[in-house]
PyMOL CGO cylinders between C-alpha atoms (Angstrom):
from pymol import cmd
from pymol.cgo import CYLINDER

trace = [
    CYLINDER, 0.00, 0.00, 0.00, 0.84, 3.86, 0.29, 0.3, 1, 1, 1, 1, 1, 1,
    CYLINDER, 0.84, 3.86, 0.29, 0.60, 6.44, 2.79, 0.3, 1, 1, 1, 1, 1, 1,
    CYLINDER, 0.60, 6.44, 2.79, -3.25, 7.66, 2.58, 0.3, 1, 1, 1, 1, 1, 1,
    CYLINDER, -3.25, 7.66, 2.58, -6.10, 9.37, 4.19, 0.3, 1, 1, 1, 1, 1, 1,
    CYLINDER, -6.10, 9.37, 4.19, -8.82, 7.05, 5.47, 0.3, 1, 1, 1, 1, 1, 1,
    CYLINDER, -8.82, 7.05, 5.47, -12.14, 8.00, 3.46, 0.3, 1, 1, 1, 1, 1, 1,
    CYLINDER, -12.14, 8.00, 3.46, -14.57, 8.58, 6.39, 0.3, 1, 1, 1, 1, 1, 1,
    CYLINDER, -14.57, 8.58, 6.39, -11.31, 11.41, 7.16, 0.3, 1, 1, 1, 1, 1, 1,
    CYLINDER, -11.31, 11.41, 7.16, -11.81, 13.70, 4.17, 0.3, 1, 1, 1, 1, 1, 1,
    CYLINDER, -11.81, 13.70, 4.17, -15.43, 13.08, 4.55, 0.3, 1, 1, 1, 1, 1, 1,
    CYLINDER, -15.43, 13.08, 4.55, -15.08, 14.45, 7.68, 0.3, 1, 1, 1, 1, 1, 1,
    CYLINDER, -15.08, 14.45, 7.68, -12.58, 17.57, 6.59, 0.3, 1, 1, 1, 1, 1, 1,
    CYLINDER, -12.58, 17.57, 6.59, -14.74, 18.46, 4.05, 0.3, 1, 1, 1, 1, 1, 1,
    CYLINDER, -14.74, 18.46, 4.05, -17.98, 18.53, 6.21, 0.3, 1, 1, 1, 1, 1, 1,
    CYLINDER, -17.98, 18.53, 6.21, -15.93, 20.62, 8.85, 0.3, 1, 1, 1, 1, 1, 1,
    CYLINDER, -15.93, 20.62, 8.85, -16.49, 17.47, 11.02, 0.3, 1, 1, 1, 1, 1, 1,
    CYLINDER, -16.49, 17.47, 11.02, -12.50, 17.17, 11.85, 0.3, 1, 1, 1, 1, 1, 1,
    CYLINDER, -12.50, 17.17, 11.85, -10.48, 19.72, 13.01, 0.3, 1, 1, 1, 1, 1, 1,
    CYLINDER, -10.48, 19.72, 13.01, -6.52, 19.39, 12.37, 0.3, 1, 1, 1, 1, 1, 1,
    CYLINDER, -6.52, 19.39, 12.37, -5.57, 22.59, 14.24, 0.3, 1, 1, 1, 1, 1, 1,
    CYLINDER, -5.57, 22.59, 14.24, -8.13, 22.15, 17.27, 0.3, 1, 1, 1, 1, 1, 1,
    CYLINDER, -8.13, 22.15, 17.27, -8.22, 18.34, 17.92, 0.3, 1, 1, 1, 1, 1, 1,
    CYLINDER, -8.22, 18.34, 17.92, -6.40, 16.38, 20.09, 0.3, 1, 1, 1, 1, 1, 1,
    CYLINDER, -6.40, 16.38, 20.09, -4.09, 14.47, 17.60, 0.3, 1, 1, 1, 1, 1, 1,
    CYLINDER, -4.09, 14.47, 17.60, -2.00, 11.23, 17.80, 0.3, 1, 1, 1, 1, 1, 1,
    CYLINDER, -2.00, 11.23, 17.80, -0.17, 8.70, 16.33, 0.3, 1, 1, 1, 1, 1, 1,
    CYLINDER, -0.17, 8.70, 16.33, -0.29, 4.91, 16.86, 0.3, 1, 1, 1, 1, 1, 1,
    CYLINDER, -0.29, 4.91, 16.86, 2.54, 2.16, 15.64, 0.3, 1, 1, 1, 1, 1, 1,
    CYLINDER, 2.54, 2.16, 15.64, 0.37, -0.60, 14.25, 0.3, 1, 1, 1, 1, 1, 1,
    CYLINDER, 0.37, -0.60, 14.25, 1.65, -4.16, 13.52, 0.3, 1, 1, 1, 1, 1, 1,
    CYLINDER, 1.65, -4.16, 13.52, -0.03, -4.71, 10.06, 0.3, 1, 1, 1, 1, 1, 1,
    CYLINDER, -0.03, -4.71, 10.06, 0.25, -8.80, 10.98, 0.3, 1, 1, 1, 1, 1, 1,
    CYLINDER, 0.25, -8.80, 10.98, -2.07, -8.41, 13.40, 0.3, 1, 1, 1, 1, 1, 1,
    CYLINDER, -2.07, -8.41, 13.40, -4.77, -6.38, 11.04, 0.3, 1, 1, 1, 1, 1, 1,
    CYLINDER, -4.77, -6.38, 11.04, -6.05, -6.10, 7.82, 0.3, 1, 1, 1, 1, 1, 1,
    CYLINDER, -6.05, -6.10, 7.82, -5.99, -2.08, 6.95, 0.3, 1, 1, 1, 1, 1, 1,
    CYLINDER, -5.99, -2.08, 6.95, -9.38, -0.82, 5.37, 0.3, 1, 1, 1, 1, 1, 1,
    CYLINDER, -9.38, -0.82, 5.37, -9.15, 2.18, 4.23, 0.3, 1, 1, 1, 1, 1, 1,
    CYLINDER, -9.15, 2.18, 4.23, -12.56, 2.49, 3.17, 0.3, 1, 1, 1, 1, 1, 1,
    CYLINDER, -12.56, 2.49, 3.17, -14.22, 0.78, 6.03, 0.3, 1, 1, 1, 1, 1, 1,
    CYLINDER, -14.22, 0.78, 6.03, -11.91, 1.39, 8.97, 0.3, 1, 1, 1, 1, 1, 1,
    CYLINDER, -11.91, 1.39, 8.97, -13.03, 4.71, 10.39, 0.3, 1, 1, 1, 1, 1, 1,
    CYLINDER, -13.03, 4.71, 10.39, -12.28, 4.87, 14.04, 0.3, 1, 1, 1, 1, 1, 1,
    CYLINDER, -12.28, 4.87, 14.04, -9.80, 3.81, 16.04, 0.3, 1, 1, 1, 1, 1, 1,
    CYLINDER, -9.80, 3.81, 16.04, -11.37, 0.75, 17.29, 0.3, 1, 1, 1, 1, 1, 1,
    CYLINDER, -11.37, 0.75, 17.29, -11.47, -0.61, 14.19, 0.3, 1, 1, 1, 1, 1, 1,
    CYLINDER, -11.47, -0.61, 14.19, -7.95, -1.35, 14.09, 0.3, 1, 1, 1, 1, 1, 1,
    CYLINDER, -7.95, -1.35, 14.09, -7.64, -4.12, 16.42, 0.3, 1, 1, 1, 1, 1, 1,
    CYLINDER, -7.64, -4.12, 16.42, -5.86, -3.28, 20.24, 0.3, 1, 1, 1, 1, 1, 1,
    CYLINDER, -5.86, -3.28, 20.24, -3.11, -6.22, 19.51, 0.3, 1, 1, 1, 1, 1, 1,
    CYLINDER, -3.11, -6.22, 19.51, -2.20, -4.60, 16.59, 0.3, 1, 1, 1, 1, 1, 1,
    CYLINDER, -2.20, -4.60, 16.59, -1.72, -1.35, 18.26, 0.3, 1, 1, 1, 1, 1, 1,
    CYLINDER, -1.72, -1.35, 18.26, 2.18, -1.03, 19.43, 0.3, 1, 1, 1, 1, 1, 1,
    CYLINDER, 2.18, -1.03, 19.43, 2.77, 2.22, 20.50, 0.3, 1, 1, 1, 1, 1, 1,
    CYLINDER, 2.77, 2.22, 20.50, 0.87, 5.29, 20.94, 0.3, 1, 1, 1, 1, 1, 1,
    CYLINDER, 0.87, 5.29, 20.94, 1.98, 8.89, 21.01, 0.3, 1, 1, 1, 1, 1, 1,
    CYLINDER, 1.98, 8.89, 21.01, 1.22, 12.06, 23.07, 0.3, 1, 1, 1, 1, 1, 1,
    CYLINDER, 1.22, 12.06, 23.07, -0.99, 15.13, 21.43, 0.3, 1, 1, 1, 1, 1, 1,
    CYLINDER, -0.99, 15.13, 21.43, 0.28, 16.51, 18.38, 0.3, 1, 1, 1, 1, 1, 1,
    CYLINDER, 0.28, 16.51, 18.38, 1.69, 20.03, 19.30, 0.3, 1, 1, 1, 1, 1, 1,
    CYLINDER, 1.69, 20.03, 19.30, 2.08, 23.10, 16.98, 0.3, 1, 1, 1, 1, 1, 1,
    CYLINDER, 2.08, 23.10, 16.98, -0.30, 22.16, 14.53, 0.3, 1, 1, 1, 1, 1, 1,
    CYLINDER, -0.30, 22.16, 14.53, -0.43, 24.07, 11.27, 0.3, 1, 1, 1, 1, 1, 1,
    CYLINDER, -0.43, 24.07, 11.27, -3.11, 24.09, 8.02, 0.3, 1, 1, 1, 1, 1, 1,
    CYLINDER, -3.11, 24.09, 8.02, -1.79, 26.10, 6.36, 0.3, 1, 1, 1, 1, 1, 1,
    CYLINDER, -1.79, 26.10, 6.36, -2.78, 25.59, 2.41, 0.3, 1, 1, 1, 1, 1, 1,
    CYLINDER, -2.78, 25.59, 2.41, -4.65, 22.63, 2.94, 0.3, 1, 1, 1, 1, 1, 1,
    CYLINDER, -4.65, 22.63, 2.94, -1.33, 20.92, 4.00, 0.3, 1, 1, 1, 1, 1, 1,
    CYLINDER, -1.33, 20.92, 4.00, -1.26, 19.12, 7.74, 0.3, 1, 1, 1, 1, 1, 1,
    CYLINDER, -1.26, 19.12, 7.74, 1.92, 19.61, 10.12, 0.3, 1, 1, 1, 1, 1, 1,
    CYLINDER, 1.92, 19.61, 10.12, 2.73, 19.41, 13.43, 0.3, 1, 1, 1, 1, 1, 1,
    CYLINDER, 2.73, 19.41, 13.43, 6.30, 18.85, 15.30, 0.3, 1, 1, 1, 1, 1, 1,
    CYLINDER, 6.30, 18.85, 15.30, 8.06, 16.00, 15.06, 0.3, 1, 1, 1, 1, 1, 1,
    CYLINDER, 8.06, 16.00, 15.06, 6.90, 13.44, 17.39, 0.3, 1, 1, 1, 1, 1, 1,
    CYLINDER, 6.90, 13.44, 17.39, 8.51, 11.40, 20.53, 0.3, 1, 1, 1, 1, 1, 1,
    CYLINDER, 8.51, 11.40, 20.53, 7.22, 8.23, 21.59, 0.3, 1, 1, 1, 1, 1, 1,
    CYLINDER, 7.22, 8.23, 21.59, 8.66, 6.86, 24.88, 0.3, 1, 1, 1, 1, 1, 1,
    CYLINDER, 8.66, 6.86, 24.88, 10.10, 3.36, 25.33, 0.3, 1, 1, 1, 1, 1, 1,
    CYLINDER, 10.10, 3.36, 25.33, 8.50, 1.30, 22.89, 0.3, 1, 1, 1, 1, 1, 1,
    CYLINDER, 8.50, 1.30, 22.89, 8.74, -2.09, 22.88, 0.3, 1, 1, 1, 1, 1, 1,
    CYLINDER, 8.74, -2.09, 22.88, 6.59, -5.19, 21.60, 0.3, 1, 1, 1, 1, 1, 1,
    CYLINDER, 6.59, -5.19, 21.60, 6.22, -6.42, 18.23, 0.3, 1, 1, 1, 1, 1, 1,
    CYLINDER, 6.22, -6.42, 18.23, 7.65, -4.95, 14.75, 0.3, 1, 1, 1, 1, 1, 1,
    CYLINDER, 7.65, -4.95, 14.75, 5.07, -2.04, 12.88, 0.3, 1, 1, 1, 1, 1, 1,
    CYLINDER, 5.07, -2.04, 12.88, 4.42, -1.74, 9.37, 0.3, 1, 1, 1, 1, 1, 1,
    CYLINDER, 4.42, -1.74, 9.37, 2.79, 1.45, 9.48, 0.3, 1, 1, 1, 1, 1, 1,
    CYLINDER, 2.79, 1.45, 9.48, 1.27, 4.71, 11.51, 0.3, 1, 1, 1, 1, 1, 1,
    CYLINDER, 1.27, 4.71, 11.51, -2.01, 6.07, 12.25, 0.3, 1, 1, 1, 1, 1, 1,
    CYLINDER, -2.01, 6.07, 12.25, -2.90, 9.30, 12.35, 0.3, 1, 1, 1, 1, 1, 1,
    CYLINDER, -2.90, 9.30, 12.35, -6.06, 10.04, 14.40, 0.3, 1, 1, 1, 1, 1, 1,
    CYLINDER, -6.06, 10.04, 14.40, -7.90, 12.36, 16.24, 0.3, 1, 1, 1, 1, 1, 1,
    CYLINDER, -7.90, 12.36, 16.24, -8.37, 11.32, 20.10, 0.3, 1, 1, 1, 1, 1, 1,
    CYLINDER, -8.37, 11.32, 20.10, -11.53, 11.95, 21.24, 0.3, 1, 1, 1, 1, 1, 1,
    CYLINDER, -11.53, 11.95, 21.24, -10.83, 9.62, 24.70, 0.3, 1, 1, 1, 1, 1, 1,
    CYLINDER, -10.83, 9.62, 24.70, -13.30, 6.77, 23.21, 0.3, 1, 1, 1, 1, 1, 1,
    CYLINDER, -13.30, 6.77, 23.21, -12.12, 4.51, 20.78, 0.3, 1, 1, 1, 1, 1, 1,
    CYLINDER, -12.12, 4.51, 20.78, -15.26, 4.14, 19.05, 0.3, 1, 1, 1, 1, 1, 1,
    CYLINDER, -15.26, 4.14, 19.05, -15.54, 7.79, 17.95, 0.3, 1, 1, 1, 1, 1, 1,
    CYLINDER, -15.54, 7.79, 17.95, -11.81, 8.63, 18.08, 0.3, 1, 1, 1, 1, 1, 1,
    CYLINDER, -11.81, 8.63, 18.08, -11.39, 9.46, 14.24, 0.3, 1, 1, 1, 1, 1, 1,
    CYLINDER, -11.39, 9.46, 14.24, -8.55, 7.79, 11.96, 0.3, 1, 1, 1, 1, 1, 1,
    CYLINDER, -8.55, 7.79, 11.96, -7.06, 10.29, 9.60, 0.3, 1, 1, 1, 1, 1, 1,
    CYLINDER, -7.06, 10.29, 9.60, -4.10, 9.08, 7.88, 0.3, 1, 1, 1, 1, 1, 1,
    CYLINDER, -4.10, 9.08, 7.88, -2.32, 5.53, 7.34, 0.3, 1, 1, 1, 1, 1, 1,
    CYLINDER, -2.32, 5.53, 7.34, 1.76, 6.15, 6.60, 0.3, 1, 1, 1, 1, 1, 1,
    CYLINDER, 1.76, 6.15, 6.60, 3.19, 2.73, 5.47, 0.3, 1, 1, 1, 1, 1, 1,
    CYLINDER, 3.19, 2.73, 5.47, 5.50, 4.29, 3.64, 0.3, 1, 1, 1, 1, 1, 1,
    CYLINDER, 5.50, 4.29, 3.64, 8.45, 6.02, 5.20, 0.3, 1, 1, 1, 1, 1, 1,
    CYLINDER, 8.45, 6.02, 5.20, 12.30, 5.60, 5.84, 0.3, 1, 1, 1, 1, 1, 1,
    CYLINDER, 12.30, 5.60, 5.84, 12.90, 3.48, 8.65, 0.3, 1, 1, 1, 1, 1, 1,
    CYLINDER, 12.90, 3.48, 8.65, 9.55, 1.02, 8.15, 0.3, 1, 1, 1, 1, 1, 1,
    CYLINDER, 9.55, 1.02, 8.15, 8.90, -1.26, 9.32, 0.3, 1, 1, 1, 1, 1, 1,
    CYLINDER, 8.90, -1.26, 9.32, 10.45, -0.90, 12.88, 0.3, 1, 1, 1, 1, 1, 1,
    CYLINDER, 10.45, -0.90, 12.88, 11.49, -3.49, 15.45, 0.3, 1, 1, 1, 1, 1, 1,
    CYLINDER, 11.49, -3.49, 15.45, 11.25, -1.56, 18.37, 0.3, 1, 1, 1, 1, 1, 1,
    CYLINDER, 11.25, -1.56, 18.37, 13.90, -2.35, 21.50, 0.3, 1, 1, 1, 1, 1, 1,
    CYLINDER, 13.90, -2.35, 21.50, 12.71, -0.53, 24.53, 0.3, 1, 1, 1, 1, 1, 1,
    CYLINDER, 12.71, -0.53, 24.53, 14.37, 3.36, 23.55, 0.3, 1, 1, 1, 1, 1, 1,
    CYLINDER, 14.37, 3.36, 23.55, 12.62, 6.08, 22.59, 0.3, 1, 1, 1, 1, 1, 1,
    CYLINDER, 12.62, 6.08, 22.59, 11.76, 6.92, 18.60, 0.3, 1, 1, 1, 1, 1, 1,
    CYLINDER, 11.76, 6.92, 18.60, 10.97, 9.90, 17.24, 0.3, 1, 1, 1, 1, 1, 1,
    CYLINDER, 10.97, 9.90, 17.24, 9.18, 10.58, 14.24, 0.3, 1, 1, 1, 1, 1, 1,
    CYLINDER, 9.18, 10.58, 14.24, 10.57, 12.93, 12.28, 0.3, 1, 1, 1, 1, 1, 1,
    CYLINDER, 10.57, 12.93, 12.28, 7.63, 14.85, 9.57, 0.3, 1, 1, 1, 1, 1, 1,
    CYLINDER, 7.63, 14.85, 9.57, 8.77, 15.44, 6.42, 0.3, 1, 1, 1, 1, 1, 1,
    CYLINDER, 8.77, 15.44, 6.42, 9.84, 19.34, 5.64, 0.3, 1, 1, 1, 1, 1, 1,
    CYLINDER, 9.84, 19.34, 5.64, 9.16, 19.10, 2.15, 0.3, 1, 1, 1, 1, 1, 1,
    CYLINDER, 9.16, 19.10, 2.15, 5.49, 20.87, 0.73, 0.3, 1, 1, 1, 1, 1, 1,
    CYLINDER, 5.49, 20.87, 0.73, 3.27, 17.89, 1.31, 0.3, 1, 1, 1, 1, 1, 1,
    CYLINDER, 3.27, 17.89, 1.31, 4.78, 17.45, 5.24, 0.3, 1, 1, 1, 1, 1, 1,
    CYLINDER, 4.78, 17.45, 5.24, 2.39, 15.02, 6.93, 0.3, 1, 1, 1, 1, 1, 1,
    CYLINDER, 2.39, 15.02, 6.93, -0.22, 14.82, 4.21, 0.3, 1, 1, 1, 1, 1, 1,
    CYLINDER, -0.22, 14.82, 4.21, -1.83, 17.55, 2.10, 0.3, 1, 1, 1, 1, 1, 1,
    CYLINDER, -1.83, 17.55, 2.10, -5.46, 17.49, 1.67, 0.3, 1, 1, 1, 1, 1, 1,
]
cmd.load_cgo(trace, "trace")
C-alpha cells in the first residue's frame, strides 16, 4: 500500500467534522500482521484491532493548516517495545475509541517497518510541501 487518508477522514474535513488545528491528535505504531488495513471501512480507532496497536503517542503540538497541507512537530514516543510495525495512524483522540477518528495511514516512510527495543523513537515529519499529508 501507500501512505493515505482514510475515506470517512476527508469526509469528515470536508464537512468541517474534523479539526486538524483544534483536535487532540496522535499517532499509533500498528503491527499490520495483526490487522487487515481498510481504508474504506476502517473509520475509528477501534477498528484497528488493540493487539495490533504497538505504541501510541502524546498530542500533536504546533499544529499548522496552512494551504490545505497538515503539520505538526516531530513526534517522541517513549520506550517502545513489543512487536515490529508496518505502518502509523494518524487520528484524532476523542478519549473513546469508538468515535476517536482515523485520519491518515503512513506505510510508507524511511525506517519502516520498525522493530522496536525498549528506547525512545521519534518521528521525524517530512519538511518538504506535502509534510504530513496535504489534503
Amino acid at each position: 500500500m501507500a501512505n493515505a487518508l482514510y475515506d470517512q477522514a476527508r469526509e469528515d474535513f470536508l464537512a468541517g467534522n474534523l479539526d486538524w488545528d483544534g483536535a487532540t491528535i496522535k499517532l499509533v505504531f500498528v503491527d499490520e500482521a495483526d490487522d487487515t488495513i481498510d481504508l474504506a471501512v476502517d473509520d475509528n480507532l477501534d477498528d484497528r484491532a488493540a493487539a495490533s496497536r504497538v505504541a501510541t503517542s502524546g498530542a500533536f503540538t504546533a499544529k499548522t493548516a496552512t494551504d490545505g497541507v497538515a503539520d505538526a512537530a516531530d513526534v517522541t514516543v517513549t520506550a517502545v517495545s513489543g512487536d515490529q510495525f508496518e505502518s502509523l495512524d494518524i487520528y484524532e483522540d476523542t478519549g473513546v475509541e469508538s468515535t476517536s477518528s482515523l485520519i491518515a495511514n503512513i506505510d510508507t516512510a524511511t525506517g519502516l517497518p520498525f522493530t522496536p527495543s525498549g528506547s525512545d523513537i521519534t518521528v521525524v515529519w517530512d519538511n518538504g510541501a506535502n509534510r504530513i499529508f496535504k489534503l
